[in-house]
The first five atom37 places (N, CA, C, CB, O) and aatype in JSON, in Angstrom:
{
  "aatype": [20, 20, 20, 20, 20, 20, 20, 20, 20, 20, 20, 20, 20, 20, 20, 20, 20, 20, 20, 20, 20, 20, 20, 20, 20, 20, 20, 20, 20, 20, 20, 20, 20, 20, 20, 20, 20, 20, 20, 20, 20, 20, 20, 20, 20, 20, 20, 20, 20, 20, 20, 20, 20, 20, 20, 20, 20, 20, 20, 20, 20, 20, 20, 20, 20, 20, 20, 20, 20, 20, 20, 20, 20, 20, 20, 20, 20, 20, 20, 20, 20, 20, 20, 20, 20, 20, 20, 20, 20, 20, 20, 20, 20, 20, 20, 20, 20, 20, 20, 20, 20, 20, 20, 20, 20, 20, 20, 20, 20, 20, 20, 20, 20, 20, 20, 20, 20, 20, 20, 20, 20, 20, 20, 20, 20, 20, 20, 20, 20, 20, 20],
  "atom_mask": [
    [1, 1, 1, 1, 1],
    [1, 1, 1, 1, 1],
    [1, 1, 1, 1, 1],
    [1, 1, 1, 1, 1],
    [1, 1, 1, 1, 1],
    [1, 1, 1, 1, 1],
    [1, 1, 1, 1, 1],
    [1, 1, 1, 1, 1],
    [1, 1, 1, 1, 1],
    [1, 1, 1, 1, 1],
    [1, 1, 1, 1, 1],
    [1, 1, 1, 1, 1],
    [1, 1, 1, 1, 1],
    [1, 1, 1, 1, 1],
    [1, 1, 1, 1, 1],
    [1, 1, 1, 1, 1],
    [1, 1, 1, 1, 1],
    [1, 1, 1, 1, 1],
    [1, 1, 1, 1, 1],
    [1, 1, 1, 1, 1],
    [1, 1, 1, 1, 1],
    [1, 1, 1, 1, 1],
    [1, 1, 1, 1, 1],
    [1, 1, 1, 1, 1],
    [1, 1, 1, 1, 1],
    [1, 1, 1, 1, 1],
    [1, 1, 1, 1, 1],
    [1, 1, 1, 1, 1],
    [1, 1, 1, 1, 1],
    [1, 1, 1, 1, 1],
    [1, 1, 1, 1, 1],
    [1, 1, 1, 1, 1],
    [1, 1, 1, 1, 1],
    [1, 1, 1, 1, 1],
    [1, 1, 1, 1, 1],
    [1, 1, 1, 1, 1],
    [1, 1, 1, 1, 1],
    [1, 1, 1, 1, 1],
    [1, 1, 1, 1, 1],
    [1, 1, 1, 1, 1],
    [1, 1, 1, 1, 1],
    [1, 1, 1, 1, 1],
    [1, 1, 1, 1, 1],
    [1, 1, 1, 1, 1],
    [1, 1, 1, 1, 1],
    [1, 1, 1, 1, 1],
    [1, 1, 1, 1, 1],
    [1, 1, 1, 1, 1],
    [1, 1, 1, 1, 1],
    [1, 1, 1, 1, 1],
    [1, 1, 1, 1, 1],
    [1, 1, 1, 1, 1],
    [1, 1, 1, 1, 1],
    [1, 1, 1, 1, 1],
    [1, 1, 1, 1, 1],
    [1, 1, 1, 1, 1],
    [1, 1, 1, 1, 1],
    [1, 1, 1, 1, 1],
    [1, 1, 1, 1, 1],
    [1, 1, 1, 1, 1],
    [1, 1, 1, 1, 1],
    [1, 1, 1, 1, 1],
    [1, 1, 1, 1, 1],
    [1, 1, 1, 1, 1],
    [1, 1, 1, 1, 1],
    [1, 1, 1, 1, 1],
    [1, 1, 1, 1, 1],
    [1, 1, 1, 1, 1],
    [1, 1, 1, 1, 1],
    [1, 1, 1, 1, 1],
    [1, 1, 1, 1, 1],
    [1, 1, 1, 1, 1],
    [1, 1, 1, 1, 1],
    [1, 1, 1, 1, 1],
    [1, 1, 1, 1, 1],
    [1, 1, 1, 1, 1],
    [1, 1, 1, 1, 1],
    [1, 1, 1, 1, 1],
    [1, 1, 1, 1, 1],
    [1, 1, 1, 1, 1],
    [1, 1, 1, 1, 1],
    [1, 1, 1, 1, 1],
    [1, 1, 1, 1, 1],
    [1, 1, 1, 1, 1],
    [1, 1, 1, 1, 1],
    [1, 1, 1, 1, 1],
    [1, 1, 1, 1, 1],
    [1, 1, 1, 1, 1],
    [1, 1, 1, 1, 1],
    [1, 1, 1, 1, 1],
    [1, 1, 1, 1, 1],
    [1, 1, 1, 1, 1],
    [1, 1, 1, 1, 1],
    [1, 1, 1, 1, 1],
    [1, 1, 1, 1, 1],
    [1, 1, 1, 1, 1],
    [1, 1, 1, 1, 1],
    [1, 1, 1, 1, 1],
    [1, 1, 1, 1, 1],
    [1, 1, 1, 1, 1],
    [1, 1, 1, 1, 1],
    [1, 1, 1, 1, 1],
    [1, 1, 1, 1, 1],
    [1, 1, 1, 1, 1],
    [1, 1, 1, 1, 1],
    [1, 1, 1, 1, 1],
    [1, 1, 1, 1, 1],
    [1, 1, 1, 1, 1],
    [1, 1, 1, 1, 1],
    [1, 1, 1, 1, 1],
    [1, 1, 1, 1, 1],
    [1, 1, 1, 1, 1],
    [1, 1, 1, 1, 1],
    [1, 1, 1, 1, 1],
    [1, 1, 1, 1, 1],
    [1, 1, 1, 1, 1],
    [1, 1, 1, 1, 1],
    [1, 1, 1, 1, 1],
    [1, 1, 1, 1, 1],
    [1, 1, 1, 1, 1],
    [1, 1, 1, 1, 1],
    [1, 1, 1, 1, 1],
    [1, 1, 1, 1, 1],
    [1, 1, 1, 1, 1],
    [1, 1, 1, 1, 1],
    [1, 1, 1, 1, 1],
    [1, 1, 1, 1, 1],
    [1, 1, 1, 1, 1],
    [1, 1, 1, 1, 1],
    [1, 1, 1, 1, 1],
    [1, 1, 1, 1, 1]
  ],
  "atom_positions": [
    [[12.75, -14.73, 10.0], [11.52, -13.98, 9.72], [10.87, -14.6, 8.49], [11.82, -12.45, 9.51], [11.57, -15.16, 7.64]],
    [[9.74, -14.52, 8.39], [8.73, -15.3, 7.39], [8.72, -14.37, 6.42], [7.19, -15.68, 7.9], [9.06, -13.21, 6.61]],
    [[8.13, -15.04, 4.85], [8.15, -14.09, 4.02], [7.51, -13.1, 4.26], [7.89, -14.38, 3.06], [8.09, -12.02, 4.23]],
    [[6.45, -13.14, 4.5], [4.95, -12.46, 4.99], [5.37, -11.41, 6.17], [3.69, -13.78, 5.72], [4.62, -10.47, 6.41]],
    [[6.28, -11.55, 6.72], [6.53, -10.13, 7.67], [7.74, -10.11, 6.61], [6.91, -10.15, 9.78], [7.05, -10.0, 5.59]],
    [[8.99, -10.13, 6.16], [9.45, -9.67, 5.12], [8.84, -8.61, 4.39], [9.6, -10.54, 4.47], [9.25, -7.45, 4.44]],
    [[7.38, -9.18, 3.38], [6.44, -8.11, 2.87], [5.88, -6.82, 3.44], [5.48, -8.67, 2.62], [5.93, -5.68, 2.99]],
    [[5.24, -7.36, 4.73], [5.54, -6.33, 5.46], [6.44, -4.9, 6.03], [5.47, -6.8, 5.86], [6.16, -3.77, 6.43]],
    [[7.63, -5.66, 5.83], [8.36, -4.88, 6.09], [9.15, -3.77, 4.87], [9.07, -5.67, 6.77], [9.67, -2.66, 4.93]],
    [[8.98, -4.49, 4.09], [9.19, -4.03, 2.5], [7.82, -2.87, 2.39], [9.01, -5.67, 1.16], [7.98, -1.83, 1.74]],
    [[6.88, -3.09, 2.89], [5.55, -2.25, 2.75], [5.84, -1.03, 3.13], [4.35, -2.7, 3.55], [6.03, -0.06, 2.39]],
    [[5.89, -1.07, 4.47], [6.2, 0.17, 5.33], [6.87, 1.31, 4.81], [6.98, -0.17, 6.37], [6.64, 2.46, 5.17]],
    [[7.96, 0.84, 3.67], [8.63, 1.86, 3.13], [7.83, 2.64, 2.11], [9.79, 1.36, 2.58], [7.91, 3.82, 1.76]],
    [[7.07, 1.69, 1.77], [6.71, 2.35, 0.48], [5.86, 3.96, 0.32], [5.83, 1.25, -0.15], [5.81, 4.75, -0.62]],
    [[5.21, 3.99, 1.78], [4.52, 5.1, 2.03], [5.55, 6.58, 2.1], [3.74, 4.77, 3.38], [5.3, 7.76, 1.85]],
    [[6.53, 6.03, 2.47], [7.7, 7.11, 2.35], [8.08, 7.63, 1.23], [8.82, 6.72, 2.78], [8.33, 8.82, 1.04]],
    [[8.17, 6.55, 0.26], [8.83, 6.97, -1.25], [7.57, 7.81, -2.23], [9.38, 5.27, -2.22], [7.71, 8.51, -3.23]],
    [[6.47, 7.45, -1.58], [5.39, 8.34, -2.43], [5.48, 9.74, -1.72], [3.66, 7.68, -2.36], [5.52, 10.81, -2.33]],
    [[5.51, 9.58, -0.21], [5.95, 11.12, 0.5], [6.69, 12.02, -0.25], [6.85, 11.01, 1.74], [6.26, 13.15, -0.45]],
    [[8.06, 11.54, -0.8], [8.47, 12.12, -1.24], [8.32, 12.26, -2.5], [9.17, 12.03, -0.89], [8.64, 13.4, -2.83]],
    [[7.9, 11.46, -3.6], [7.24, 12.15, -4.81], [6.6, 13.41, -4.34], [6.14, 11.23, -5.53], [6.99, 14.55, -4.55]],
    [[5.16, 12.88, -3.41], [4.84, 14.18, -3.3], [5.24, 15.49, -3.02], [4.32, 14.14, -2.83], [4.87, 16.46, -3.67]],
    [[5.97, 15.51, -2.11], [6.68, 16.45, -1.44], [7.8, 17.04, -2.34], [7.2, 15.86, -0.22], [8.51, 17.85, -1.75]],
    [[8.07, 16.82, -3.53], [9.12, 17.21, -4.23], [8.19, 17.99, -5.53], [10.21, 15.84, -4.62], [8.59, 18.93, -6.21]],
    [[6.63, 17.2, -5.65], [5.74, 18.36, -6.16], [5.53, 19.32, -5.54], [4.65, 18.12, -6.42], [5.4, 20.43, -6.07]],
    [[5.44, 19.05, -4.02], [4.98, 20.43, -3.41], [6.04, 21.73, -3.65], [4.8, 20.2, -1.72], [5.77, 22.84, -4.13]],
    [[7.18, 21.29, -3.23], [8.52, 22.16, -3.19], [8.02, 22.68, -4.52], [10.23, 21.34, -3.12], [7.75, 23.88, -4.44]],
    [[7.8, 22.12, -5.78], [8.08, 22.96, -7.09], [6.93, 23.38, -7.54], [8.75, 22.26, -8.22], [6.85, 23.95, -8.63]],
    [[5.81, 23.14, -6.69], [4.33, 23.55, -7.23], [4.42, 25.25, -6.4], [2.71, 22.19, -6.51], [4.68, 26.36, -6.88]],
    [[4.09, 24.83, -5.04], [4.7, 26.03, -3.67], [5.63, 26.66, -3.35], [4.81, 25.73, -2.64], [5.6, 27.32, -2.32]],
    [[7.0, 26.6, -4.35], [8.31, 26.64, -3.34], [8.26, 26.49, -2.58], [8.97, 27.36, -3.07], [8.23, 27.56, -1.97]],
    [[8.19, 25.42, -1.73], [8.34, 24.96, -0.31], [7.34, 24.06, 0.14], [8.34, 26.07, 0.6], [6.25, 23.95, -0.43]],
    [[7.7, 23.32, 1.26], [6.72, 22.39, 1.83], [6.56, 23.02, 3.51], [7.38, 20.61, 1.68], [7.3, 23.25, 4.47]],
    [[5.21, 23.1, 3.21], [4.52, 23.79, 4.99], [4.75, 22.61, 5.37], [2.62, 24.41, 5.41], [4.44, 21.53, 4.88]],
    [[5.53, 22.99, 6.63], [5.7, 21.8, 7.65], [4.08, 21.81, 8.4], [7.21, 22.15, 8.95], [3.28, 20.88, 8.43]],
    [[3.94, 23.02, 8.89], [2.97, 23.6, 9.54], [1.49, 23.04, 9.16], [3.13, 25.0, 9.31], [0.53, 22.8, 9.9]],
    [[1.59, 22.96, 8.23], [-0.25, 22.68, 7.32], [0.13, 21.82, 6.24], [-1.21, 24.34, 6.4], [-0.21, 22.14, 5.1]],
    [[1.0, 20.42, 6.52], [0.85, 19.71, 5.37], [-0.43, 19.21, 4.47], [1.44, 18.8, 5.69], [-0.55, 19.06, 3.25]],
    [[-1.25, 19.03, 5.48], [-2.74, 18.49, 4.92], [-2.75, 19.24, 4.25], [-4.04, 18.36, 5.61], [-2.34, 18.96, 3.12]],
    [[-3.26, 20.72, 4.55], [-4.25, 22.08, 4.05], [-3.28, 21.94, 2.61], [-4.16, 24.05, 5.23], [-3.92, 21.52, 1.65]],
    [[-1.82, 22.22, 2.34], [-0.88, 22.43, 1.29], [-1.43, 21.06, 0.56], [0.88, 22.56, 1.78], [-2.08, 21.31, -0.46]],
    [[-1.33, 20.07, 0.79], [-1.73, 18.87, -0.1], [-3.15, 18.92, -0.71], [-1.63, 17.56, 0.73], [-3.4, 18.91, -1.92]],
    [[-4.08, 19.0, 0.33], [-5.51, 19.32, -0.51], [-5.26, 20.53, -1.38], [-6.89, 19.69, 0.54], [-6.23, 20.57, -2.13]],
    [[-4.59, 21.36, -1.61], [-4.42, 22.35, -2.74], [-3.59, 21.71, -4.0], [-3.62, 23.67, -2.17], [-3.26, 22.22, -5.07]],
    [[-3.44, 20.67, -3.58], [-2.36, 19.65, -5.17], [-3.65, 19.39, -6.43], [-1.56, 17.21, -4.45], [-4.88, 19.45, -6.32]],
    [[-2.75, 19.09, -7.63], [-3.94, 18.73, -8.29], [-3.21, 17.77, -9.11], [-4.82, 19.89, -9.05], [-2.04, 17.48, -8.84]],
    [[-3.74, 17.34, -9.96], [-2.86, 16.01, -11.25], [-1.65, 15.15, -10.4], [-1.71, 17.07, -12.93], [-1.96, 14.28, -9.59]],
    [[-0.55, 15.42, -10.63], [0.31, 13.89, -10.27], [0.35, 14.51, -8.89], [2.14, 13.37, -11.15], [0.18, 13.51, -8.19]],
    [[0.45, 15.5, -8.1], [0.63, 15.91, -6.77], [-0.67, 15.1, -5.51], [0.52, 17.71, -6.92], [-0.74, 14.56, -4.41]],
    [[-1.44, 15.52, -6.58], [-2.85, 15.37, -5.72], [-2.54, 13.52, -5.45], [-4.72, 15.91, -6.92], [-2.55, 12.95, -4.36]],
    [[-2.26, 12.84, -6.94], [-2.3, 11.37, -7.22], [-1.19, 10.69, -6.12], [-1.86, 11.06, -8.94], [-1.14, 9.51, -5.76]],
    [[-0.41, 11.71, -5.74], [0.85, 10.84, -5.14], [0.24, 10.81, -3.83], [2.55, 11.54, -5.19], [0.33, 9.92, -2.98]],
    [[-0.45, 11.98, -3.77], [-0.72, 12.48, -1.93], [-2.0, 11.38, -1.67], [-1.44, 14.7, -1.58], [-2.03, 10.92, -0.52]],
    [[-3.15, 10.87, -2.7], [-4.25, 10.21, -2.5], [-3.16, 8.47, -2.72], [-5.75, 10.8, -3.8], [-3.27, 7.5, -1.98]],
    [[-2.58, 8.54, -3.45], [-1.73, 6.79, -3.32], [-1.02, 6.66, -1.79], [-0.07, 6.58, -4.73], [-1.02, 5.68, -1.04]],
    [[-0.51, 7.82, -1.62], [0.24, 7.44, -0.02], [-0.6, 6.98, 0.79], [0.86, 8.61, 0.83], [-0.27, 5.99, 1.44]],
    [[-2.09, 7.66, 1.0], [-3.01, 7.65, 1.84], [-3.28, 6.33, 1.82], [-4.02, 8.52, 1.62], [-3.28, 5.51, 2.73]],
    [[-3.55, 6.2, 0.49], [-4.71, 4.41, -0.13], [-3.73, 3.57, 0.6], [-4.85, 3.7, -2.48], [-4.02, 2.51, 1.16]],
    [[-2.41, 4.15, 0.55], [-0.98, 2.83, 0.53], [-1.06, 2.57, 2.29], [1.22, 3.68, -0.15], [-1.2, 1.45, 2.79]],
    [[-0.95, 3.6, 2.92], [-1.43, 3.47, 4.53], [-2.35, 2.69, 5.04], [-1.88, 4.53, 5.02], [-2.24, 1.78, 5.85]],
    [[-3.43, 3.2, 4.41], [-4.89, 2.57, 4.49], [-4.7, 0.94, 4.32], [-5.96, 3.23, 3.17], [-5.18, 0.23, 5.2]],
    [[-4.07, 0.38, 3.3], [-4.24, -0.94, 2.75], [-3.41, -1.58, 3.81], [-3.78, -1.17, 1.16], [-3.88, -2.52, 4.45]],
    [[-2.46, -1.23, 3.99], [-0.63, -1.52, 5.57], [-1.95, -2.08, 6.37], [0.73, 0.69, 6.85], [-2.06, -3.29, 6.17]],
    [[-2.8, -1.64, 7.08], [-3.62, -1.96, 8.09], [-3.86, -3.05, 7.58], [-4.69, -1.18, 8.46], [-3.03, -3.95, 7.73]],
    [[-5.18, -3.3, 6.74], [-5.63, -4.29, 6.71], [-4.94, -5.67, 6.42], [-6.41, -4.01, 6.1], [-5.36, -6.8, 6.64]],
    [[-3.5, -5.16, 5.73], [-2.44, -6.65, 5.11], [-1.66, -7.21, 6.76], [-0.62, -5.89, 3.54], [-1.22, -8.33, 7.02]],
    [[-1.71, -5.83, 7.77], [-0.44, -6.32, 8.73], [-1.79, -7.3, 9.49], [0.69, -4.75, 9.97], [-1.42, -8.47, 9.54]],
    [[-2.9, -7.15, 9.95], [-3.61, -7.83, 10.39], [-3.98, -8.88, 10.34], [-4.1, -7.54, 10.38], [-4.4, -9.49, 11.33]],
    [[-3.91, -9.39, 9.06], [-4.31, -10.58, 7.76], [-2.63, -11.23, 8.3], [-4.59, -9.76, 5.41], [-2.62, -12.21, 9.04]],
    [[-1.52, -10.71, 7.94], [-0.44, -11.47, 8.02], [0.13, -11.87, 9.65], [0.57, -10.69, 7.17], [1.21, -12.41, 9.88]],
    [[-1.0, -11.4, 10.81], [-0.41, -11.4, 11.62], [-1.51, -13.09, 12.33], [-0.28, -9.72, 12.28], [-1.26, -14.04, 13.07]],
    [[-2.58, -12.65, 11.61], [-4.21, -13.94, 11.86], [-3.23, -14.82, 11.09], [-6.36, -13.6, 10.84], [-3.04, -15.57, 12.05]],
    [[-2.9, -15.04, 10.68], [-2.74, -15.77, 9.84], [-1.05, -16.46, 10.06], [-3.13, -14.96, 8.58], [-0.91, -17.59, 9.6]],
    [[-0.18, -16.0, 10.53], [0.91, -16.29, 11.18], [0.68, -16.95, 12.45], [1.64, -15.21, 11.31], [1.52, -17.74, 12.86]],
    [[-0.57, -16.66, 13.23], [-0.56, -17.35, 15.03], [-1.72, -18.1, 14.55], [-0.91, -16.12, 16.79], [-2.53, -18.38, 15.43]],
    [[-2.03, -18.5, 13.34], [-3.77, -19.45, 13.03], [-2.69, -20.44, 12.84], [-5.27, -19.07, 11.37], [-2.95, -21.46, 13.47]],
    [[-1.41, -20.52, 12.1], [-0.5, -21.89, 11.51], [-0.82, -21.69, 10.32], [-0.82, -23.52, 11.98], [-0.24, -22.53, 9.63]],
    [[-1.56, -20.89, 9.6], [-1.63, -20.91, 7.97], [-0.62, -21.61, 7.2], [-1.58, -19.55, 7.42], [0.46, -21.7, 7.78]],
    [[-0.69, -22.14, 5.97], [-0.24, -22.85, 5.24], [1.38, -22.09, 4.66], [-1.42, -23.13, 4.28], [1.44, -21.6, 3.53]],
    [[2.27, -22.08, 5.34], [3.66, -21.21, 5.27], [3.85, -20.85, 3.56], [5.2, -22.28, 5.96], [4.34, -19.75, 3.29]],
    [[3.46, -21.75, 2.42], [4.33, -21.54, 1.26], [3.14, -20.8, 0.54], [5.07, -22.98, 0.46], [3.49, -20.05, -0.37]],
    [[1.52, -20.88, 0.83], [0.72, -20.26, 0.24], [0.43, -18.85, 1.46], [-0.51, -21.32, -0.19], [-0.24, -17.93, 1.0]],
    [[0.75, -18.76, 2.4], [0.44, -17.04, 2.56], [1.89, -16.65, 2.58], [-0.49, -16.4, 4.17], [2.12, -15.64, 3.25]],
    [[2.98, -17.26, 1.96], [3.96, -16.63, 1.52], [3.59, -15.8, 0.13], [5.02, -17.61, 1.41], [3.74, -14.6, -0.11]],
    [[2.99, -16.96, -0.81], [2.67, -16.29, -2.2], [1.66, -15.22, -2.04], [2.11, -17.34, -3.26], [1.78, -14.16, -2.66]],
    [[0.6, -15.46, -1.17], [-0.45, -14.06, -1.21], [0.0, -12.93, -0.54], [-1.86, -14.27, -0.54], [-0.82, -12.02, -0.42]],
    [[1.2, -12.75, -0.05], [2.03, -12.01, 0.51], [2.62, -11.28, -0.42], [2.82, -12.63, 1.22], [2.39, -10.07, -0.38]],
    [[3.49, -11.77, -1.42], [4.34, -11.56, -2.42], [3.13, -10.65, -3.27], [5.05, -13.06, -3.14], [3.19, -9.45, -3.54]],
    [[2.25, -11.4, -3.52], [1.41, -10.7, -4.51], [0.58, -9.89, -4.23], [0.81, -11.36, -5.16], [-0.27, -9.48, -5.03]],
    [[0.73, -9.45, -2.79], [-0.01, -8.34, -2.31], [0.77, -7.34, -2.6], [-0.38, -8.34, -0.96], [0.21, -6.28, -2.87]],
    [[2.55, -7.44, -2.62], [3.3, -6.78, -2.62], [3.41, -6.2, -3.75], [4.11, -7.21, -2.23], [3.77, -5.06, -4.03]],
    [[2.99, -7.27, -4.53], [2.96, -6.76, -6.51], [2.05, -5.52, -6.71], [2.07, -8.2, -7.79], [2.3, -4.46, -7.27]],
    [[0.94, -5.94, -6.12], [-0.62, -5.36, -6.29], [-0.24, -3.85, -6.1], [-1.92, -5.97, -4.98], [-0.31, -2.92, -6.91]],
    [[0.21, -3.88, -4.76], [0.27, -2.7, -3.74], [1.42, -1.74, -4.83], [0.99, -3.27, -1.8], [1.36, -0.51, -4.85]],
    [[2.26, -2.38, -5.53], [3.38, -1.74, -6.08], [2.79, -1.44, -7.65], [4.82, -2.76, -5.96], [3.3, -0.48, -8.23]],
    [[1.89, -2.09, -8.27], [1.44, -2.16, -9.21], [0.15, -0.94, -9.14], [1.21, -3.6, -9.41], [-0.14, -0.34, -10.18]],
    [[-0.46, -0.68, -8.07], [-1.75, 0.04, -7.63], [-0.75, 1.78, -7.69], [-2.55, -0.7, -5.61], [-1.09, 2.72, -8.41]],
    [[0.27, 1.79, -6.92], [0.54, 2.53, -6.68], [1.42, 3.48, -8.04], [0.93, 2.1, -5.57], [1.76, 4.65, -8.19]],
    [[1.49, 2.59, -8.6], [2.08, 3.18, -9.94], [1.08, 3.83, -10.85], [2.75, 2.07, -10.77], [1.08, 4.95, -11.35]],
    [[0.39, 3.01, -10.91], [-1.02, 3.22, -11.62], [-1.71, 4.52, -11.29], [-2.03, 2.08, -11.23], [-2.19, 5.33, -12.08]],
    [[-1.67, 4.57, -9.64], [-2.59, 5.74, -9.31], [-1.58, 7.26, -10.12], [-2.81, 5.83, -7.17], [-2.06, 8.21, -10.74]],
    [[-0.07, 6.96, -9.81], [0.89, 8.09, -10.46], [0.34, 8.4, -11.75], [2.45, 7.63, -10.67], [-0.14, 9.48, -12.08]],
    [[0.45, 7.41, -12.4], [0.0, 7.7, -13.97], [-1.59, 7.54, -14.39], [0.83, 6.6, -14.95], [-2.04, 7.31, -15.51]],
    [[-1.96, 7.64, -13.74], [-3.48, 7.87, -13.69], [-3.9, 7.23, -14.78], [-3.99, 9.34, -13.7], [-4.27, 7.71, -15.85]],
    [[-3.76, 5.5, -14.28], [-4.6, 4.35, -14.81], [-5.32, 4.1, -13.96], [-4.06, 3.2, -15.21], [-4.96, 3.28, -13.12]],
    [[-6.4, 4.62, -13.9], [-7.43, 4.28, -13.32], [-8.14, 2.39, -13.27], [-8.27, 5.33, -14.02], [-8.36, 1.73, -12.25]],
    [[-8.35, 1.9, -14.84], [-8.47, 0.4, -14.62], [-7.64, -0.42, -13.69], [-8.27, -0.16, -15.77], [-8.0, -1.23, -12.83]],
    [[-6.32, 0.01, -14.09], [-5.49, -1.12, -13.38], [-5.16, -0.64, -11.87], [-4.0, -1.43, -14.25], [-4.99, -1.45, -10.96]],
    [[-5.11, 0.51, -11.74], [-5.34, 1.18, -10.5], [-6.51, -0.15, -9.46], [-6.22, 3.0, -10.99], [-6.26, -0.92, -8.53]],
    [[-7.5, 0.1, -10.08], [-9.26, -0.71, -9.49], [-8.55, -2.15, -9.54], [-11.18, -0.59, -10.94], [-8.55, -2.71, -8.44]],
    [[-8.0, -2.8, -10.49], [-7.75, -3.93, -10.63], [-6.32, -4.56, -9.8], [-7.79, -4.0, -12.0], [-6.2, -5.61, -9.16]],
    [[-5.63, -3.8, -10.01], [-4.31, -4.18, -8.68], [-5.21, -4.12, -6.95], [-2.65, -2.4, -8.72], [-5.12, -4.97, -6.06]],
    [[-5.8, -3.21, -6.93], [-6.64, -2.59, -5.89], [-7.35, -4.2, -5.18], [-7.97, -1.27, -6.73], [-7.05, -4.69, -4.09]],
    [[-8.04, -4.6, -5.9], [-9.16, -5.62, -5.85], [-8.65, -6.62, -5.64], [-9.98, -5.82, -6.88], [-9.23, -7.47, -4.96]],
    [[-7.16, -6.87, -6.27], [-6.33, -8.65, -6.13], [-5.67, -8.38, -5.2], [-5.24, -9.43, -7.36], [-5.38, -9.33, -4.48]],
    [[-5.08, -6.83, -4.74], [-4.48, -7.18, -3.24], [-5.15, -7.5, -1.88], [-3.76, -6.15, -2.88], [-4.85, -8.29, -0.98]],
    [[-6.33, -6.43, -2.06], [-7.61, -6.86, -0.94], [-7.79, -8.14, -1.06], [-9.11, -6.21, -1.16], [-7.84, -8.67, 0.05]],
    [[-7.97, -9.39, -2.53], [-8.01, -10.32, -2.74], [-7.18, -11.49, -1.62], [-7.74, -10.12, -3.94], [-7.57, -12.45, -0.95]],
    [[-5.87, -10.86, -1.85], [-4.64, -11.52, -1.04], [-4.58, -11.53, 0.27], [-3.47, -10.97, -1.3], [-3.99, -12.33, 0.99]],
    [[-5.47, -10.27, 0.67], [-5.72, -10.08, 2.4], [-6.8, -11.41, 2.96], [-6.68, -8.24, 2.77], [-6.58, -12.12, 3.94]],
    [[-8.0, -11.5, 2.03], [-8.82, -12.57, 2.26], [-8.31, -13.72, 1.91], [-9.94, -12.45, 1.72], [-8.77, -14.74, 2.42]],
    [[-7.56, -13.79, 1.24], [-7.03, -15.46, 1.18], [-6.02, -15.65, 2.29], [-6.19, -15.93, -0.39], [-5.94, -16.77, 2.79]],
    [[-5.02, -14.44, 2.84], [-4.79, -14.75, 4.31], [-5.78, -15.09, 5.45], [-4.19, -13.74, 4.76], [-5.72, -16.08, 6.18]],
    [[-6.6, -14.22, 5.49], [-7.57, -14.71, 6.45], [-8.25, -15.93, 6.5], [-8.42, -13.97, 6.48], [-8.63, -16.46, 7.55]],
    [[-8.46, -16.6, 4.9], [-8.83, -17.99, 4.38], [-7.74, -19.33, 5.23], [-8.55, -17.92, 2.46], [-7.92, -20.45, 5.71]],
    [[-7.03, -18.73, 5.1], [-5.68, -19.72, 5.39], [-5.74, -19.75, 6.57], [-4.21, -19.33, 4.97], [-5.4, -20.82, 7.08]],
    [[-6.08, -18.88, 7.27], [-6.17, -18.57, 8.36], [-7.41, -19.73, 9.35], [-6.47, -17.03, 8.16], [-7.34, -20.54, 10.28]],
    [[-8.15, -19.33, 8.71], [-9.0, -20.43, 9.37], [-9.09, -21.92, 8.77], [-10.39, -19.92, 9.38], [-9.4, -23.01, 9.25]],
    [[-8.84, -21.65, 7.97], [-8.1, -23.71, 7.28], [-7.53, -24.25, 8.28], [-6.59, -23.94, 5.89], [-7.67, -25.41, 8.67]],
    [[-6.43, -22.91, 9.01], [-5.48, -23.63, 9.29], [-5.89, -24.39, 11.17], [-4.06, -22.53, 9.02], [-5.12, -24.93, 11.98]],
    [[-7.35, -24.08, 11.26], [-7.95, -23.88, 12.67], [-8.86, -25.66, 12.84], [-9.3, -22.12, 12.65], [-9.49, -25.94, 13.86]]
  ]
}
C-alpha cells in the first residue's frame, strides 16, 4: 500500500477520536448522549463541545476531498515520493487544524486549513503532470 492510502487510512480514524471528545462532553454537559437526536443534542453544545462537534464535521468534510485527490492521482501515475509528501502533510494539517479548532486558535485553525486544501491541489497537480 502507498503512503498516500496509508494517510488515508490513518484519516478515517481521526473522525472517531473527535466523536468521542465530543461525546464525553455531551455525557458531562447532558448526563447522557441521545442516541435518538444526536444532531439536535450537539447543536445545543457550546465552547469545546460545540468545537469538537464543528472539527469532526470540517474533519469529514476535508476525508472527501483528500480520498479523491489521492485516488486522481494514484491511477494519473503521479510522482510516488512527492504525493507521498503532500499526503503526509495533509496529515499534519488535518491533525494540526483539528487541534487548533479544540483550543480555539482560530489563525492556525485558517492556516493548517488552507495548506491541507493546499496538499489536495498539489495532488491533483501531480496528477496531471503525470498525464
Amino acid at each position: 500500500m502507498t503512503t498516500p492510502f496509508w494517510c488515508l487510512f490513518i484519516l478515517i480514524f481521526l473522525p472517531y477520536i473527535l466523536s468521542s471528545i465530543g461525546g464525553y462532553i455531551r455525557i458531562k454537559t447532558f448526563g447522557g448522549y441521545d442516541n435518538k437526536q444526536p444532531r439536535a443534542q450537539a447543536a445545543m453544545l457550546d465552547g469545546l463541545g460545540a468545537r469538537a462537534y464543528a472539527a469532526q464535521q470540517n474533519l469529514w468534510e476535508s476525508l472527501t476531498v483528500f480520498s479523491i485527490a489521492v485516488f486522481v492521482a494514484h491511477f494519473a501515475g503521479a510522482n510516488p515520493d512527492q504525493a507521498s509528501t503532500a499526503a503526509i502533510v495533509f496529515v499534519v494539517m488535518r491533525i494540526t487544524h483539528a487541534t487548533a479548532y479544540l483550543l480555539n486558535q482560530d489563525k492556525i485553525r485558517t492556516l493548517s486549513f488552507t495548506a491541507g486544501y493546499a496538499c489536495c491541489i498539489w495532488l491533483f497537480a501531480l496528477a496531471i503532470q503525470a498525464q
